[in-house]
C-alpha positions as CSV (number, residue, x, y, z in Angstrom):
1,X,0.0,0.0,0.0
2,X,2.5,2.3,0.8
3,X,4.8,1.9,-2.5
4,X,1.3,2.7,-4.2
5,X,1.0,6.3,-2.1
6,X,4.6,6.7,-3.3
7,X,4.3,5.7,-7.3
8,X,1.2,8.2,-6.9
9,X,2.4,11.1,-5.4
10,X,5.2,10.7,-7.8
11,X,2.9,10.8,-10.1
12,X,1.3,13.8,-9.1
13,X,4.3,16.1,-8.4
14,X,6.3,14.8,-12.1
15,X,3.5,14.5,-14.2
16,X,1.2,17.2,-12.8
17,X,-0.4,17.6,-16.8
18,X,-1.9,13.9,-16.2
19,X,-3.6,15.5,-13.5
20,X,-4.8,18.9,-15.8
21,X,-6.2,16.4,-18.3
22,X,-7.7,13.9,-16.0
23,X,-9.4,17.0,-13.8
24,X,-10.4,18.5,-18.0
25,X,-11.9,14.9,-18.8
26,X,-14.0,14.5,-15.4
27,X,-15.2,17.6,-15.4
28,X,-15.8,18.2,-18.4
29,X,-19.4,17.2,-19.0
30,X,-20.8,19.1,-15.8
31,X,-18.8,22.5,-16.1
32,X,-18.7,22.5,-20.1
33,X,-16.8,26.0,-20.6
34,X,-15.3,26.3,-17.3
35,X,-13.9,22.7,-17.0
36,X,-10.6,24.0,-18.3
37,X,-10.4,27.2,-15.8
38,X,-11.6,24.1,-13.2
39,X,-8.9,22.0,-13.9
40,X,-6.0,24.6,-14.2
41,X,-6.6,26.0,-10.6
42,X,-6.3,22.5,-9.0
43,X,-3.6,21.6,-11.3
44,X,-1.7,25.1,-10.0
45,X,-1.7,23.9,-6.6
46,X,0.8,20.9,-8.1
47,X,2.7,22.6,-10.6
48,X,4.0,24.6,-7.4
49,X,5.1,21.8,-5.4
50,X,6.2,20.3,-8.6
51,X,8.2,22.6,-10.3
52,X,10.6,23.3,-6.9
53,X,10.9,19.5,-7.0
54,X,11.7,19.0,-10.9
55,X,14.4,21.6,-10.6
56,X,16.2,20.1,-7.4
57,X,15.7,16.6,-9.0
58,X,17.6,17.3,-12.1
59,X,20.3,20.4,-10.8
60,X,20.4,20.1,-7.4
61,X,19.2,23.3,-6.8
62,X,16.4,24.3,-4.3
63,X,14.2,27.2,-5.4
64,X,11.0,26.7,-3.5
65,X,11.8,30.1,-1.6
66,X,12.5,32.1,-4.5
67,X,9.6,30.8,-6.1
68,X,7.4,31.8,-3.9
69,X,9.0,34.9,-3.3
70,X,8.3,35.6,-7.0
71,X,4.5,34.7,-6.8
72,X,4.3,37.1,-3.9
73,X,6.0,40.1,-5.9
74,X,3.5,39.1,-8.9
75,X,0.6,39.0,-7.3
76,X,1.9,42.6,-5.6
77,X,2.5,43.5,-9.0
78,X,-0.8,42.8,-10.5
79,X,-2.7,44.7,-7.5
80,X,-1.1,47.8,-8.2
81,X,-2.0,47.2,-11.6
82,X,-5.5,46.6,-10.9
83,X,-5.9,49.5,-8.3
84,X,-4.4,52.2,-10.9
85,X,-6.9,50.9,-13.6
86,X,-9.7,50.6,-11.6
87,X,-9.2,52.2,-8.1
88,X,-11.8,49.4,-7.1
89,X,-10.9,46.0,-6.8
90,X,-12.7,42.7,-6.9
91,X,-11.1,40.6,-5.1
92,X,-12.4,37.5,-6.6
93,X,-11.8,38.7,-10.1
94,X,-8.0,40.0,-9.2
95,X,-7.5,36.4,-7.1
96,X,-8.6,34.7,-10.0
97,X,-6.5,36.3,-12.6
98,X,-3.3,36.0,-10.5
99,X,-3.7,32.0,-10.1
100,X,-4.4,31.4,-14.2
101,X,-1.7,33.7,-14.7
102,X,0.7,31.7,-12.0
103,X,-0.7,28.3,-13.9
104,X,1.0,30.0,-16.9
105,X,3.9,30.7,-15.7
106,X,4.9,27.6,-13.7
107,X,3.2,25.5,-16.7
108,X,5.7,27.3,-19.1
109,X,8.3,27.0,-16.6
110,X,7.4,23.4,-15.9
111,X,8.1,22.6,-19.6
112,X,11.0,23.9,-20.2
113,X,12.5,22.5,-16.8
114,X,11.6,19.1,-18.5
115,X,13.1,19.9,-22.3
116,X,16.1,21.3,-20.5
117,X,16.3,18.4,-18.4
118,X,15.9,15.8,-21.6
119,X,18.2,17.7,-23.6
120,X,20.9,17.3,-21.3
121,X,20.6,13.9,-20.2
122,X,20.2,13.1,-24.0
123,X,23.8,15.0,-24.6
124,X,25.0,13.1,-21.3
125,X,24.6,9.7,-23.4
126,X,26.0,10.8,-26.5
């Protein structure tokens, strides 16, 4: 039982798209439009945890802080942003925006952690 909670969560934390699609196809028939928003902010929640992880795993290299550092100074960011446009903020709206745009981000980021990392080890062998 355990190895299974172990294959899983390694699962979950390198392959964090295989949740994205799994979350898209479940929810899919009940949300229609907003299945994809649906499955992007759960997935965001992994690609956090998992990008830290990806990183240390192939270059030794913890980034966890900094990352989070960076999603505070975004989110900062986009605040000010959204109190000089419209000097009235909806939280909801501006909370919402943040998280798709940190999905982005670490989805973009999370991809080319893993070409990087392919790339390499396929030079290693060669």
């Amino acid at each position: 039982m355990m190895a299974f909670l172990q294959i899983f969560g390694a699962i979950l934390i390198f392959a964090p798209f295989l949740v994205f699609i799994f979350l898209l196809l479940l929810s899919r028939k009940k949300l229609k439009r907003k299945a994809i928003g649906f499955s992007a902010d759960l997935t965001t929640f992994l690609l956090f945890i998992s990008v830290p992880v990806s990183v240390e795993a192939l270059w030794e290299v913890e980034i966890a802080f900094a990352l989070l550092g960076t999603a505070l100074l975004i989110a900062l960011l986009l605040l000010v942003i959204e109190w000089k446009k419209t000097k009235e903020i909806d939280v909801l709206k501006y909370i919402r925006k943040t998280w798709r745009l940190y999905f982005l981000l670490l989805a973009m980021g999370y991809i080319l952690i893993w070409v990087t990392g392919l790339a390499l080890t396929v030079i290693s062998f060669g």
